[in-house]
BATI-542303 format. One record per residue (C-alpha): residue in three letters; residue number from 1; x, y, z. Coordinates in steps of 0.2 Angstrom, whole numbers. Example, Ala and Ser with C-alpha at 12.3 -4.5 7.8 and 13.67 -1.06 7.14 Angstrom:
// BATI-542303
ALA, 1, 62, -22, 39 $
SER, 2, 68, -5, 36 $
END
This chain:
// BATI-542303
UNK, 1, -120, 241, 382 $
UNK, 2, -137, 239, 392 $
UNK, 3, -142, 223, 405 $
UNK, 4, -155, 218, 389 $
UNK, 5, -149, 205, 377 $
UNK, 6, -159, 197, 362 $
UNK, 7, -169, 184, 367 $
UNK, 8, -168, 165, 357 $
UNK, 9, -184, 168, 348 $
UNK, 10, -179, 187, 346 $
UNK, 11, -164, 179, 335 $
UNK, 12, -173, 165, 327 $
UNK, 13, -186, 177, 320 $
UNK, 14, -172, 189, 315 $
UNK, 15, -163, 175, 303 $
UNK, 16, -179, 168, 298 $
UNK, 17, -184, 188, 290 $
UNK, 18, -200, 186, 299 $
UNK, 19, -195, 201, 311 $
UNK, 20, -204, 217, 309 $
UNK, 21, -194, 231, 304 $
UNK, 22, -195, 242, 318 $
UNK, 23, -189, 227, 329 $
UNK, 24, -174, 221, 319 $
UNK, 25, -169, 240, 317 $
UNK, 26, -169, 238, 338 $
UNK, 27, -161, 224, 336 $
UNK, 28, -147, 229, 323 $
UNK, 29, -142, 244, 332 $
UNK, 30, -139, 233, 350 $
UNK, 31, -128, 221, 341 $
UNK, 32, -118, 237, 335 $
UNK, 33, -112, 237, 355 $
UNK, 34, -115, 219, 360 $
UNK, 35, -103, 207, 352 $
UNK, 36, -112, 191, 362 $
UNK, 37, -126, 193, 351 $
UNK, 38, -120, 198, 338 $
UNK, 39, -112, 182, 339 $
UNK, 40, -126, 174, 342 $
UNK, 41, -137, 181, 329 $
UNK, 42, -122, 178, 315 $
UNK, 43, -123, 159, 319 $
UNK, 44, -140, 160, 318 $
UNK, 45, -140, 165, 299 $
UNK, 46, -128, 155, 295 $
UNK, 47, -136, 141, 298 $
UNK, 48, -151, 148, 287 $
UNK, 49, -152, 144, 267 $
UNK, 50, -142, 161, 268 $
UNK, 51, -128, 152, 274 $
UNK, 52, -120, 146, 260 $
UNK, 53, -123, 163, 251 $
UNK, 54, -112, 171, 264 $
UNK, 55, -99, 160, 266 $
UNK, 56, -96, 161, 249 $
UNK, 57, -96, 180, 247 $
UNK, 58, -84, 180, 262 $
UNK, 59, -73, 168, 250 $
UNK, 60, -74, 179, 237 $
UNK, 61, -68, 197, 248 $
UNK, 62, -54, 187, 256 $
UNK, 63, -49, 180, 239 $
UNK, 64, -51, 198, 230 $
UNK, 65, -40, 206, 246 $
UNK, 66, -26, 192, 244 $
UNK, 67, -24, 198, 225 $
UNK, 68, -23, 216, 230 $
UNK, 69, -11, 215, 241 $
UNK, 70, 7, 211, 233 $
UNK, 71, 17, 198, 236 $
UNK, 72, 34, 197, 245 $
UNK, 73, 49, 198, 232 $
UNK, 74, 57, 184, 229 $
UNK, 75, 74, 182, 240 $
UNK, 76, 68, 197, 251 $
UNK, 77, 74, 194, 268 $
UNK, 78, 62, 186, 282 $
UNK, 79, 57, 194, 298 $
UNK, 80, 68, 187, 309 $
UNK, 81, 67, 193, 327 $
UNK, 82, 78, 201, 336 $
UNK, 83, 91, 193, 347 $
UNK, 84, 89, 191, 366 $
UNK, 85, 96, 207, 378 $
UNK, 86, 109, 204, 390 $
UNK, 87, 103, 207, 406 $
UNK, 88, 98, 223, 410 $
UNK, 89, 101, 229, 393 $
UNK, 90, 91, 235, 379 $
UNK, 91, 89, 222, 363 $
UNK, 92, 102, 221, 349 $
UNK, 93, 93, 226, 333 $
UNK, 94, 96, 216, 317 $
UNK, 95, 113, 217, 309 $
UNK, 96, 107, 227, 292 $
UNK, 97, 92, 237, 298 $
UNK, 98, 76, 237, 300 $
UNK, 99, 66, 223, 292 $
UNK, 100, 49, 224, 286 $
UNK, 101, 36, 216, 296 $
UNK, 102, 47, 212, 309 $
UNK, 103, 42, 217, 328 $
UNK, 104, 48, 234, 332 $
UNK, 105, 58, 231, 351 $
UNK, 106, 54, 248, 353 $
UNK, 107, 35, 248, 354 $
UNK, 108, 27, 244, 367 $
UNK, 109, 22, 226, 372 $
UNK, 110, 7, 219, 368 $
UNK, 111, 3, 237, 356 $
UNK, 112, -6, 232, 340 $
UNK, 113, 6, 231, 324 $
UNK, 114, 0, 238, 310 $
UNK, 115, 3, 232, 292 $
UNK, 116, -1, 238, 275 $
UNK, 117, 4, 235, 258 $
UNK, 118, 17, 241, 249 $
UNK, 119, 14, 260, 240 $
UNK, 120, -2, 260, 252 $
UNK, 121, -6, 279, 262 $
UNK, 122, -15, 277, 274 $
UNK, 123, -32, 289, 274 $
UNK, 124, -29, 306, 282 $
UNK, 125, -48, 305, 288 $
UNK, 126, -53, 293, 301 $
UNK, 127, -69, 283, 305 $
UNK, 128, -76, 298, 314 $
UNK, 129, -72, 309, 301 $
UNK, 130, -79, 300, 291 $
UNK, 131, -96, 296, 300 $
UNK, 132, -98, 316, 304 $
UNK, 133, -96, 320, 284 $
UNK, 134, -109, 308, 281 $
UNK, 135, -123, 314, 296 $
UNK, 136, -119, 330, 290 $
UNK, 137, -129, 328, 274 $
UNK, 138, -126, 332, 258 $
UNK, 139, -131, 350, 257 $
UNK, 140, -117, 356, 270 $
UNK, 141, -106, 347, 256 $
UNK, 142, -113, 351, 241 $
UNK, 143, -119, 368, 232 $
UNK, 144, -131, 372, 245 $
UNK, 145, -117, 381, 257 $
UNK, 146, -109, 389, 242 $
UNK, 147, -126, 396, 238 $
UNK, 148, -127, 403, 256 $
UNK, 149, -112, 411, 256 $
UNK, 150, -115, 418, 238 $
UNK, 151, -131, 426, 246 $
UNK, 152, -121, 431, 261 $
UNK, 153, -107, 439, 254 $
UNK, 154, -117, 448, 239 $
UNK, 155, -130, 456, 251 $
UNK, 156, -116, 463, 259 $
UNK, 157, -107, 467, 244 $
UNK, 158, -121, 474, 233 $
UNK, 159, -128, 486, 248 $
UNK, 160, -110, 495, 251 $
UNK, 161, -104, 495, 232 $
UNK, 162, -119, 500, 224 $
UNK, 163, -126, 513, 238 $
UNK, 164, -144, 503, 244 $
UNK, 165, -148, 513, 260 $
UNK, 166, -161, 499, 265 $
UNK, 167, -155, 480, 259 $
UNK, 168, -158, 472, 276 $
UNK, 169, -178, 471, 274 $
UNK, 170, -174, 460, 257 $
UNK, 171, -160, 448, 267 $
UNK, 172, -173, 447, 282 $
UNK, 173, -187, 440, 269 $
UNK, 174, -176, 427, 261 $
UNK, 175, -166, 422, 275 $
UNK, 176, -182, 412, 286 $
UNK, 177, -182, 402, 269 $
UNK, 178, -165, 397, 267 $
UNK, 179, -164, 384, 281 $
UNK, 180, -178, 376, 275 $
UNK, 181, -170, 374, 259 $
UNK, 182, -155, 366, 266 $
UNK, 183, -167, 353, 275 $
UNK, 184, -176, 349, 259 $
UNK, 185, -158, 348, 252 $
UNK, 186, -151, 335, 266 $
UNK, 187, -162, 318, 266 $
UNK, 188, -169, 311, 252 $
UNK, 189, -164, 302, 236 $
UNK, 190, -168, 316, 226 $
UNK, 191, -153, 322, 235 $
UNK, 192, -142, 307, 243 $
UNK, 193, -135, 294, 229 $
UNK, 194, -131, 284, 243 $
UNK, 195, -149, 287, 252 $
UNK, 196, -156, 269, 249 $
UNK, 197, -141, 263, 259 $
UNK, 198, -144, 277, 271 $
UNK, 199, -161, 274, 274 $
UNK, 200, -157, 255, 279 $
UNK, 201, -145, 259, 295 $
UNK, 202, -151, 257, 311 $
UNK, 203, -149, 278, 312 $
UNK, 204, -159, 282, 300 $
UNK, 205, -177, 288, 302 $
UNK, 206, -179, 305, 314 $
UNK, 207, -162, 304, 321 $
UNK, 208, -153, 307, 304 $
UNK, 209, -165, 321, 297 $
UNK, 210, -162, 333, 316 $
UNK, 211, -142, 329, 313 $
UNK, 212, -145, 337, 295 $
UNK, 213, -156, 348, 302 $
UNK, 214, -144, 356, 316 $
UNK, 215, -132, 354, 303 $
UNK, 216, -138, 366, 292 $
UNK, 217, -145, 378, 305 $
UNK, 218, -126, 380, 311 $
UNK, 219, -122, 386, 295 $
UNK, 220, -136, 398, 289 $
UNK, 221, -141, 405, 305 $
UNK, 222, -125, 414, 312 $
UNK, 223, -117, 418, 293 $
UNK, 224, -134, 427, 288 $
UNK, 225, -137, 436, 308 $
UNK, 226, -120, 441, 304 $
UNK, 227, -124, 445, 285 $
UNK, 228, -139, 457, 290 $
UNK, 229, -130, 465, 304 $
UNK, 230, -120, 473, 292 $
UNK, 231, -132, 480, 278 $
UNK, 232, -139, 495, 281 $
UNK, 233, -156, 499, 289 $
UNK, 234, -168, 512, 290 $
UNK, 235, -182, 505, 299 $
UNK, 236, -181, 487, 296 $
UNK, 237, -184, 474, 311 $
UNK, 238, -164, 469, 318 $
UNK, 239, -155, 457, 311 $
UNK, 240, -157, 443, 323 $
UNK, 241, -177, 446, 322 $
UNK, 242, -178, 432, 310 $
UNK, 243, -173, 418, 319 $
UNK, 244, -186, 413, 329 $
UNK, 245, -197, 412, 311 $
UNK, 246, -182, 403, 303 $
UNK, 247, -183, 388, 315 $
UNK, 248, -202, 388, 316 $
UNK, 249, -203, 386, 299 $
UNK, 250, -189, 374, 298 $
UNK, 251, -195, 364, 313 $
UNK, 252, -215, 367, 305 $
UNK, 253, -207, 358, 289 $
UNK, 254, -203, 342, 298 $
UNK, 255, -217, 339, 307 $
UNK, 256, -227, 342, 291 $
UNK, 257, -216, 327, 283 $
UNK, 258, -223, 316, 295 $
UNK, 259, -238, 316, 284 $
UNK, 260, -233, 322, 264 $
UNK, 261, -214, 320, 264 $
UNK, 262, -200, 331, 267 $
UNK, 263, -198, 340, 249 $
UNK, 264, -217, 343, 247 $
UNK, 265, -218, 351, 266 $
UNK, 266, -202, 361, 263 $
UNK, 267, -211, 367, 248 $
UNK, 268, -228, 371, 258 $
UNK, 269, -220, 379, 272 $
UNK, 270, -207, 390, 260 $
UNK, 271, -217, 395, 248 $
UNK, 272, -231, 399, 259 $
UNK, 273, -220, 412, 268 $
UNK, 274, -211, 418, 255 $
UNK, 275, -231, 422, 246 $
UNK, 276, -235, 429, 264 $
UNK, 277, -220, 443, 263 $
UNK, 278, -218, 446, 246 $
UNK, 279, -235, 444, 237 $
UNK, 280, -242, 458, 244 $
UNK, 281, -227, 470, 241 $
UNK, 282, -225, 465, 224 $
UNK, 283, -245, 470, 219 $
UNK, 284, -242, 485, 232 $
UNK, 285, -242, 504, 222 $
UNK, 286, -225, 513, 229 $
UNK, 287, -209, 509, 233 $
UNK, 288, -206, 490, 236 $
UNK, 289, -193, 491, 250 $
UNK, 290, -202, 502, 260 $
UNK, 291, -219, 491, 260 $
UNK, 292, -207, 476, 263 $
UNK, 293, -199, 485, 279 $
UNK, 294, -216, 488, 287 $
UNK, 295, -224, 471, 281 $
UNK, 296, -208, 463, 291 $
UNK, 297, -210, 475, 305 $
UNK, 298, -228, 469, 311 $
UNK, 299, -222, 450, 309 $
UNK, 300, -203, 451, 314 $
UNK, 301, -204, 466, 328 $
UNK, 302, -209, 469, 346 $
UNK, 303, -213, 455, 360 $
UNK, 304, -230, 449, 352 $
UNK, 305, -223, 443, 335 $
UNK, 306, -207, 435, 340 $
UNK, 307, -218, 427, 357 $
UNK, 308, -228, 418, 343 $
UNK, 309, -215, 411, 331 $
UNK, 310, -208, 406, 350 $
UNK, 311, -225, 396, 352 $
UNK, 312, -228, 389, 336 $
UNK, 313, -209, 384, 336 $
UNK, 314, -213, 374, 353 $
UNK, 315, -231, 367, 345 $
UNK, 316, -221, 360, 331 $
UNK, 317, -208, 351, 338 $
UNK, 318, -223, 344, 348 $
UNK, 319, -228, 338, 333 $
UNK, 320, -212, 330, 328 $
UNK, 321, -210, 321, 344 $
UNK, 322, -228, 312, 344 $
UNK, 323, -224, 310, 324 $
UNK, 324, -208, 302, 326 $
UNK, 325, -213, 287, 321 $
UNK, 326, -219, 291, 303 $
UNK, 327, -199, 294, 298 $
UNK, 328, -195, 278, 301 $
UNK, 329, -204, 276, 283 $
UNK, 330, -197, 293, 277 $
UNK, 331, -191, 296, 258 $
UNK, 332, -189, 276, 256 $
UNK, 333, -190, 277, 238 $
END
């Protein structure tokens, strides 16, 4: 928690919903670490017309939570607690055992006691588990990552098992692509059911769409580096050449959001290297992964190609930084 707390008008404007909503998205995510004004700012609503709206959803939780949890049977025995030690020995449990909800004398004093219904698990997940599964984003959970491994795993299998001497040029033209497809993938509601509610938190915006994005470059990147390592090559650029392109393309499709959306950049900036690469080989006379192979040569090989993906990777994140602003409004609807 910073020295900066919400001011009285700061608060008043917030209960009032006459805040802007790049302020009270300030103000929200303080209040996540300050409990004083969080306190402050709680009072202030409830004393708005919304007051009475809350108190009575409150009413209703606490009532709906009473009904869930079960009852104590009737003739079950109390807590009772347990008798005073002698002096210097150690406490006297209760004569038939252990009773529920009574204190423990072998925890720790002033230890929290925890409580739950009976029949109830506890989650194996816990709150951070839970927060990372949801920043990750809904392509590392869904068919996106099968799809990379499918494309992974057959590469490797259809080059050995059917004999191709030269796969890694068709690998190296799909993989800059496949990134940018996870990002298009991972923000949005086309993708997230629950984006309306995601798009609402304090860490939405810029911050939410690089944590899906590094998400998804941890996955493609090193499984498809390792994927083209192993095809055989005659003559095609290495298998790491296509890195530097794959993030400048991924990075090039988030500062192009900025202006048209994410899905529609995605599509620009895929597309538009996909008709670069293969286009010409496809209306090229001969054989189609030997044209590949040298078209992927001049873009992917030697210090001039991958010093410019370098640069352009630079100019757009740039372009990201001075656009952060515009992701505040990103995929709202």
């Amino acid at each position: 928690m910073t020295g900066w707390h919400a001011s009285d008008h700061l608060v008043a404007r917030y209960a009032d919903g006459c805040l802007s909503e790049a302020d009270a998205w300030s103000l929200e995510k303080h209040l996540e670490s300050c409990g004083g004004c969080a306190l402050r700012v709680s009072r202030a609503v409830r004393a708005t017309a919304a007051g009475p709206v809350l108190d009575g959803i409150r009413e209703k939780i606490l009532a709906d939570v009473r009904e869930a949890v079960p009852a104590a049977p009737r003739g079950a025995v109390p807590a009772r607690v347990p008798e005073a030690a002698p002096a210097g020995g150690a406490a006297v449990p209760p004569a038939h055992g252990p009773v529920p909800g009574a204190p423990d004398p072998a925890r720790p004093a002033g230890s929290p006691v925890r409580t739950r219904p009976r029949g109830y698990r506890w989650p194996s997940a816990g709150p951070g588990a839970v927060r990372l599964l949801w920043a990750l984003g809904p392509a590392v959970r869904g068919a996106w990552l099968p799809a990379v491994l499918l494309v992974a795993v057959g590469a490797v299998a259809l080059a050995h098992g059917g004999g191709i001497a030269n796969a890694r040029p068709w690998l190296l033209a799909l993989a800059p692509v496949v990134p940018v497809a996870g990002v298009a993938l991972s923000y949005g509601p086309h993708a997230d059911p629950m984006h309306e509610i995601t798009a609402a938190t304090p860490s939405a915006g810029l911050r939410l769409v690089l944590t899906r994005t590094a998400a998804v470059l941890a996955v493609s990147l090193p499984l498809l580096t390792l994927a083209g390592t192993l095809l055989p090559s005659a003559g095609a650029p290495n298998a790491a050449a296509w890195l530097l392109p794959g993030l400048a393309l991924t990075l090039a499709s988030l500062a192009l959001a900025g202006y048209v959306g994410l899905r529609t950049a995605t599509a620009v900036t895929g597309g538009g290297w996909l008709c670069a690469v293969l286009g010409p080989v496809l209306t090229a006379p001969g054989g189609l992964t030997d044209e590949l192979g040298e078209r992927l040569s001049r873009y992917l090989d030697g210090a001039p190609a991958q010093g410019g993906w370098a640069a352009a990777a630079v100019l757009c994140a740039a372009l990201l930084a001075a656009r952060r602003p515009a992701f505040h409004f990103l995929e709202k609807s």
